[in-house]
DSSP file (Angstrom, degrees, kcal/mol; ACC not computed):
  #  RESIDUE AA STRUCTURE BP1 BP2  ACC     N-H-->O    O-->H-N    N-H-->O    O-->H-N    TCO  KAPPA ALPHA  PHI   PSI    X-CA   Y-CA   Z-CA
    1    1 A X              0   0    0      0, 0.0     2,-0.3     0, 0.0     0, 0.0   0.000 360.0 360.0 360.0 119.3   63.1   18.1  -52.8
    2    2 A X        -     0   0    0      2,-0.0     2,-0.4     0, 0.0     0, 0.0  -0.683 360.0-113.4-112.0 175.1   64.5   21.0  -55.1
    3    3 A X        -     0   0    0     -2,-0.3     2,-0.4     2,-0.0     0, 0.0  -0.873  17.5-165.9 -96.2 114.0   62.8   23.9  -56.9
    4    4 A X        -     0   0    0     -2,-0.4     2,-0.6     2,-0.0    -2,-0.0  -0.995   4.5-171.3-116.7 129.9   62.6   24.4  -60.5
    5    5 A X        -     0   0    0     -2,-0.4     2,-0.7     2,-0.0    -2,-0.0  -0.965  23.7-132.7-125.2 116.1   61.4   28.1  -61.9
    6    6 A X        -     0   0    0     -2,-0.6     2,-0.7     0, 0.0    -2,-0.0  -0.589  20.3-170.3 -42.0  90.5   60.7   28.2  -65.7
    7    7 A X        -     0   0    0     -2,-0.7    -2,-0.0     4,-0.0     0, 0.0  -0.871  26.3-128.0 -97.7 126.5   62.4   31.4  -67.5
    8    8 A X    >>  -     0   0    0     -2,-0.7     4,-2.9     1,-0.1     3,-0.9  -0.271  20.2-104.0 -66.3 161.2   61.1   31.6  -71.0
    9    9 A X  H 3> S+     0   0    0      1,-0.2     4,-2.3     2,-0.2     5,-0.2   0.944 118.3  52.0 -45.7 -52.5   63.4   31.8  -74.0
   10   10 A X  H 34 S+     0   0    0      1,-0.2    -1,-0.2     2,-0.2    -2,-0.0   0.498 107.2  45.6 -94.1   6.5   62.9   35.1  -74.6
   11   11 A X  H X> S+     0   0    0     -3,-0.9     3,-3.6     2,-0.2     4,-0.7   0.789 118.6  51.2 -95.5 -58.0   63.7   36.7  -70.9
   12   12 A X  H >< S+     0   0    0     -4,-2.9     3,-3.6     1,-0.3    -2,-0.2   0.789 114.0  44.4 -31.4 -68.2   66.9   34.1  -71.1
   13   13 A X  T 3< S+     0   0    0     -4,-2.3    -1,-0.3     1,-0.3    -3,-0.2   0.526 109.7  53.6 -15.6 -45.7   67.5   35.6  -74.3
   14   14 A X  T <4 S+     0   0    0     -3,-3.6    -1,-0.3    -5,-0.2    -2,-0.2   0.568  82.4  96.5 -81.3 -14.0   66.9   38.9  -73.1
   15   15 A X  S << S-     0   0    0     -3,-3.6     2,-0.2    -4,-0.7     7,-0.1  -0.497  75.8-134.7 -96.3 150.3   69.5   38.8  -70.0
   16   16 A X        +     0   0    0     -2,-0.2     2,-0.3     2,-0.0    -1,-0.1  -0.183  66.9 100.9-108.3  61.6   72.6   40.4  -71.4
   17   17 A X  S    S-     0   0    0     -2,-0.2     5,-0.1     2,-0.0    -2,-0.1  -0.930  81.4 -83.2-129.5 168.6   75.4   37.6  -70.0
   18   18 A X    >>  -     0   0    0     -2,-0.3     3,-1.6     1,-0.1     4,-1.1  -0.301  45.5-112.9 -71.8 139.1   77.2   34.8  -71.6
   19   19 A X  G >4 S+     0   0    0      1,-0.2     3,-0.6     2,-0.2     4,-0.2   0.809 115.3  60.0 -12.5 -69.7   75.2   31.7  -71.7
   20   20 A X  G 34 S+     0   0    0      1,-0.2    -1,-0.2     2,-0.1     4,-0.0   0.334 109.9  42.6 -63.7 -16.3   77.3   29.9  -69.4
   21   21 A X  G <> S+     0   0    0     -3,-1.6     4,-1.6     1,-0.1    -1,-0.2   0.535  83.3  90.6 -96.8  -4.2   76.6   32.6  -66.5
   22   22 A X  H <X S+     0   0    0     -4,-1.1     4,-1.8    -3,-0.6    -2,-0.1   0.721  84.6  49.9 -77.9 -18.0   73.5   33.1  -66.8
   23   23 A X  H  > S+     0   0    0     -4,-0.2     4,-1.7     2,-0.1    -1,-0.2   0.783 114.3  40.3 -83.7 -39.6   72.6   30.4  -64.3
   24   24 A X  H >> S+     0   0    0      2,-0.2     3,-3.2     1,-0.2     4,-1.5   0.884 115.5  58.4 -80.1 -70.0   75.2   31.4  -61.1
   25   25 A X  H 3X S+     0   0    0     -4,-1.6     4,-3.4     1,-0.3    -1,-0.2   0.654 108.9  39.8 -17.7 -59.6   74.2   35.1  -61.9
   26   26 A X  H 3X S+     0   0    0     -4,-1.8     4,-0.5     2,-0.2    -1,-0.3   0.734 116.4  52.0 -68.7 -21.8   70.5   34.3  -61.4
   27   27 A X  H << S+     0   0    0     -3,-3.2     4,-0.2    -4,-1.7    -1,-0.2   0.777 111.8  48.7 -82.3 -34.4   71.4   32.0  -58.2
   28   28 A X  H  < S+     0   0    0     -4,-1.5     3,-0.5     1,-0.2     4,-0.4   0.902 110.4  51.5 -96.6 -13.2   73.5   34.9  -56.6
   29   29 A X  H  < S+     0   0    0     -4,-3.4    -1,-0.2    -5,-0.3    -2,-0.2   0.757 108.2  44.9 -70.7 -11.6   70.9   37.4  -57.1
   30   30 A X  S  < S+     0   0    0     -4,-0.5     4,-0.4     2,-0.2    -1,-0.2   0.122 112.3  55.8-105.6  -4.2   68.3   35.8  -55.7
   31   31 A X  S    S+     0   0    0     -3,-0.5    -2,-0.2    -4,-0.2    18,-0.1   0.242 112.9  43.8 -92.1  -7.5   70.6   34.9  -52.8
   32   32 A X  S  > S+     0   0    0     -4,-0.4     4,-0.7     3,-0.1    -2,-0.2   0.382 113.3  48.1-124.6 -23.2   71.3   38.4  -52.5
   33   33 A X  H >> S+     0   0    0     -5,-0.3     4,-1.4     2,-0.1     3,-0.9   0.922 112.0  50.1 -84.3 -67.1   67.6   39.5  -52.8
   34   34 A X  H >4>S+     0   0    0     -4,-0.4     5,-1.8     1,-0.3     6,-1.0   0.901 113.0  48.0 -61.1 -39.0   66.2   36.8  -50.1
   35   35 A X  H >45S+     0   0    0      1,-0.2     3,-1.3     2,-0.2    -1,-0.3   0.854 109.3  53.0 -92.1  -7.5   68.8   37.8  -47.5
   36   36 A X  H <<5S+     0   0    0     -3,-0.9    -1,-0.2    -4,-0.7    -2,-0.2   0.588 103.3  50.1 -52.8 -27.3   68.2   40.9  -47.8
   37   37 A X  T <<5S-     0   0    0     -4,-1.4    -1,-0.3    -3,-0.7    -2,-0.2  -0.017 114.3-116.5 -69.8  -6.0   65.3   40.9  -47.4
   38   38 A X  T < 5S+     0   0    0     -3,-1.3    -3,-0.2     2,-0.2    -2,-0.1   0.756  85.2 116.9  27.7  54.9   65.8   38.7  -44.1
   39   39 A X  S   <S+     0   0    0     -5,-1.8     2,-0.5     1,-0.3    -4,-0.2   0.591  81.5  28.3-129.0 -52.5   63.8   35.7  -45.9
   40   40 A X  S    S-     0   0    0     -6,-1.0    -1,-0.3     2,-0.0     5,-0.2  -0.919  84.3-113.9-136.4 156.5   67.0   33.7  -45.7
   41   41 A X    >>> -     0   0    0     -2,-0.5     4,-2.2     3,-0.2     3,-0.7   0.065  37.0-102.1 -79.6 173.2   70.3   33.4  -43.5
   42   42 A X  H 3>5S+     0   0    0     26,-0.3     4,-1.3     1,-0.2     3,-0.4   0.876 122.5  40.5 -59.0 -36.7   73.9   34.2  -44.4
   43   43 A X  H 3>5S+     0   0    0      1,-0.3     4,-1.1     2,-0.2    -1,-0.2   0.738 112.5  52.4 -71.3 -36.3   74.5   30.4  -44.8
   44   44 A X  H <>5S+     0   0    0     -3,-0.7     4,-0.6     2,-0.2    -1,-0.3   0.596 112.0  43.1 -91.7  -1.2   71.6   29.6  -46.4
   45   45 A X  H  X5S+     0   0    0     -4,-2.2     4,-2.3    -3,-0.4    -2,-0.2   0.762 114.6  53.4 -89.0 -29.7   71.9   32.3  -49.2
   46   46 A X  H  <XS+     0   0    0     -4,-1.3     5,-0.8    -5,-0.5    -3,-0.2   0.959 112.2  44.5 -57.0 -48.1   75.8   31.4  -49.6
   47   47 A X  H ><5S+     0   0    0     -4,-1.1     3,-1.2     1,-0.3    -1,-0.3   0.838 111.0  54.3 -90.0 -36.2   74.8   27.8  -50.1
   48   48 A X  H 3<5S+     0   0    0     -4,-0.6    -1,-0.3     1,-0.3    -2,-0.2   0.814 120.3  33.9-100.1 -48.5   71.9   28.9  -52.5
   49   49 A X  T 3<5S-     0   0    0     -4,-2.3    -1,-0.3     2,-0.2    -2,-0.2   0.317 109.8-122.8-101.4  23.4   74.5   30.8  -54.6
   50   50 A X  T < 5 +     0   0    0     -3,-1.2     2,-0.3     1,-0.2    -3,-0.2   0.946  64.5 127.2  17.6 100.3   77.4   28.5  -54.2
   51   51 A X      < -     0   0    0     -5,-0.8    -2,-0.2   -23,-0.0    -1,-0.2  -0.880  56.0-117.6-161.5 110.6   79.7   30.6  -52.8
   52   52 A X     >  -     0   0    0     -2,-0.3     4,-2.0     1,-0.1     5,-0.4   0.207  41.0 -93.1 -62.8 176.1   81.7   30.3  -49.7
   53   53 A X  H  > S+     0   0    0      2,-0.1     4,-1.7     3,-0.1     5,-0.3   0.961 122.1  45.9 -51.1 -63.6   81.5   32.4  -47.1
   54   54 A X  H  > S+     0   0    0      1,-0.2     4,-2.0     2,-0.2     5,-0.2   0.857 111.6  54.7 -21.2 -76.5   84.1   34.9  -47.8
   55   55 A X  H  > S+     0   0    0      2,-0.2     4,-0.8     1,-0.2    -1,-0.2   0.640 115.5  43.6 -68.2 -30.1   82.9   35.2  -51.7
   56   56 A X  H >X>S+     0   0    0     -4,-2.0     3,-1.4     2,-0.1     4,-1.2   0.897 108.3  54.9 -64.9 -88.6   79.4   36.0  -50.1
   57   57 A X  H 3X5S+     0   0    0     -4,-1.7     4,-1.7    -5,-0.4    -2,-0.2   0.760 116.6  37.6  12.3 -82.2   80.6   38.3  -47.5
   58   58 A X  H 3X5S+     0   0    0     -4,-2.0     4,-2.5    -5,-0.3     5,-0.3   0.895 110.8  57.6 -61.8 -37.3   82.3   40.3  -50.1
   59   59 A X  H XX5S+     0   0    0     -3,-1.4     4,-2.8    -4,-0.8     3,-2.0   0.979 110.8  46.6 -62.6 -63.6   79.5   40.0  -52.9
   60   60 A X  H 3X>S+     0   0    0     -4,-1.2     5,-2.1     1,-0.3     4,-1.3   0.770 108.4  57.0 -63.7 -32.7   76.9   41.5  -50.4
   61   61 A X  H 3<<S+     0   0    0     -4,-1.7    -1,-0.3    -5,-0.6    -2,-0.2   0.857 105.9  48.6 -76.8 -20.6   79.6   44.2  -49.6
   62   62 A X  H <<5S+     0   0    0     -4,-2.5    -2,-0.2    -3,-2.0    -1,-0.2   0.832 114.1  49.8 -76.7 -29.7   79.8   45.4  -53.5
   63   63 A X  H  <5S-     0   0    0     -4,-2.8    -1,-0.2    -5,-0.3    -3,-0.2   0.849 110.2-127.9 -95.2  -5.4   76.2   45.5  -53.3
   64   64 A X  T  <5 +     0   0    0     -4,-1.3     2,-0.9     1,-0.2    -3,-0.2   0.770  57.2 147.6 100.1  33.4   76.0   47.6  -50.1
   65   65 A X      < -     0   0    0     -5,-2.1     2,-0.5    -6,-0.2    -1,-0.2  -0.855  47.6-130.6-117.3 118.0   73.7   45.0  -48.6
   66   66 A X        -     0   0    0     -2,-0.9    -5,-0.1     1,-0.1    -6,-0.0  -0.393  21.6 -99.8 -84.8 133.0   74.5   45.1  -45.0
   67   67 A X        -     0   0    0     -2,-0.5     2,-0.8     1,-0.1    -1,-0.1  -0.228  20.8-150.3 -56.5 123.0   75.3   41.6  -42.8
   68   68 A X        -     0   0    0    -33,-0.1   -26,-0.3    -2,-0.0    -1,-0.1  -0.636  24.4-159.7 -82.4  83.1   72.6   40.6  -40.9
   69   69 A X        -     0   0    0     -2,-0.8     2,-0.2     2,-0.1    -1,-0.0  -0.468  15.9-162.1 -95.7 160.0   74.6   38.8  -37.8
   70   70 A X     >  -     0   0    0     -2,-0.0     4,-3.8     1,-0.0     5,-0.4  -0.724  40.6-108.7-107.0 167.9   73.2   36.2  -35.3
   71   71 A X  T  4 S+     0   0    0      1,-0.3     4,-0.3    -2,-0.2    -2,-0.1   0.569 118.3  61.8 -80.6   8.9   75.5   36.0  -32.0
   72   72 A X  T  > S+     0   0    0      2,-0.1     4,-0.5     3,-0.1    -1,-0.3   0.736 107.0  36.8 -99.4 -39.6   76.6   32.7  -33.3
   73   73 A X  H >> S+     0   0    0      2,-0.2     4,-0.9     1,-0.1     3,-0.7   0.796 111.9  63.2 -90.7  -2.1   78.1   33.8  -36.5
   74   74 A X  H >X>S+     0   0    0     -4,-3.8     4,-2.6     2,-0.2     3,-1.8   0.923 103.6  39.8 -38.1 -90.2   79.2   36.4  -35.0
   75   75 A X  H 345S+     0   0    0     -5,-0.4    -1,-0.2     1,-0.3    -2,-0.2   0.622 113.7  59.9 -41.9  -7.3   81.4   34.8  -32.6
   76   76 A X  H <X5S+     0   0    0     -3,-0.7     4,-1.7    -4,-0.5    -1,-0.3   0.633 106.5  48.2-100.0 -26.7   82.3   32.3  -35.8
   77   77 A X  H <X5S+     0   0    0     -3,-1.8     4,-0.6    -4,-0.9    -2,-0.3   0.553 114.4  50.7 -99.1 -20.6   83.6   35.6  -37.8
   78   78 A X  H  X5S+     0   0    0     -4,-2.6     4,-1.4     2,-0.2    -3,-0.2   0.624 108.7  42.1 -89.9 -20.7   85.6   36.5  -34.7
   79   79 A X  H  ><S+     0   0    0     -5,-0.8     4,-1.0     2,-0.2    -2,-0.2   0.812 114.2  59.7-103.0 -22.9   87.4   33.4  -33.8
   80   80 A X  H >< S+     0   0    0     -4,-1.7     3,-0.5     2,-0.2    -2,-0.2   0.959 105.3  47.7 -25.7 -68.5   88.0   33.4  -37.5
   81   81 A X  H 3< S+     0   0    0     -4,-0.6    -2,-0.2     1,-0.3    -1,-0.1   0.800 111.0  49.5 -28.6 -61.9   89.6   36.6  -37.3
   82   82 A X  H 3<        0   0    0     -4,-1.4    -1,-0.3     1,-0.2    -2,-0.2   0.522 360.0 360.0 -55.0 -26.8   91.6   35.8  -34.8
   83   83 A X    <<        0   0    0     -4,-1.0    -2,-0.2    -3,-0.5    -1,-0.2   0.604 360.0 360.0 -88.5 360.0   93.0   32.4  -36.0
């Protein structure tokens, strides 16, 4: 089951990016709003904005939105680290 939200012409219209972003824009801001918000987890906002980890990671560090860890991705971001 997916989700469809209705933006009228004239808010599309209004957003001041090329067509052809306008869609990942809206996906990583609203991936960036919900986990901030601690409404959804680092995996499930990444996957929401298709974006690996890393490219999440970083996006949420330009926007000053600080990582919310559980002791399992913790410990996945440290044997990362290490390897």
């Amino acid at each position: 089951m997916g989700l469809q939200i209705l933006i009228s012409d004239s808010v599309l219209q209004a957003i001041r990016l090329p067509e052809q972003r306008i869609e990942q824009e809206l996906r990583q801001e609203l991936a960036i709003a919900l986990y901030s918000q601690d409404l959804l987890s680092f995996g499930k906002a990444r996957e929401l904005a298709v974006m690996d980890k890393y490219q999440f990671g970083q996006l949420l560090g330009e926007r000053g939105v600080l990582r919310h860890y559980t002791p399992e991705e913790l410990d996945d971001d440290l044997t990362y680290a290490r390897s």
